[in-house]
N, C-alpha and C positions, 0 to 999 in steps of 0.2 A: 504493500500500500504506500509504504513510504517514495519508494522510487518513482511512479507511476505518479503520486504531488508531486514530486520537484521535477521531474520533466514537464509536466502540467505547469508549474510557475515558472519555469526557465520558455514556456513556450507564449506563455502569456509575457511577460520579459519583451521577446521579440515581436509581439505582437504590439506593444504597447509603443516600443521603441521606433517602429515602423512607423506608425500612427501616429508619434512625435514628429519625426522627419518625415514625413509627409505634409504635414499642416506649417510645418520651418518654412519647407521650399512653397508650400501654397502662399504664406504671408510673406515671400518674398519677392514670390511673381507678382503678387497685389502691389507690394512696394514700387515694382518696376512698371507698373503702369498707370501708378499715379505720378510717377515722374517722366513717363515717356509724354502722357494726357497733359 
């Protein structure tokens, strides 16, 4: 049981991590087209 949580946390981790960098580079490109605008 134990292994099976912490693959499960280590996968949420990446998933979470992902979902950071993703919304990084979204409020980036927003950045760049209030200055391109």
């Amino acid at each position: 049981m134990r292994v099976v949580r912490s693959t499960d946390l280590v996968e949420r981790e990446k998933r979470w991590h992902w979902c950071f960098d993703l919304s990084q580079v979204s409020l980036k490109r927003e950045g760049q087209r209030d200055v391109d605008s």
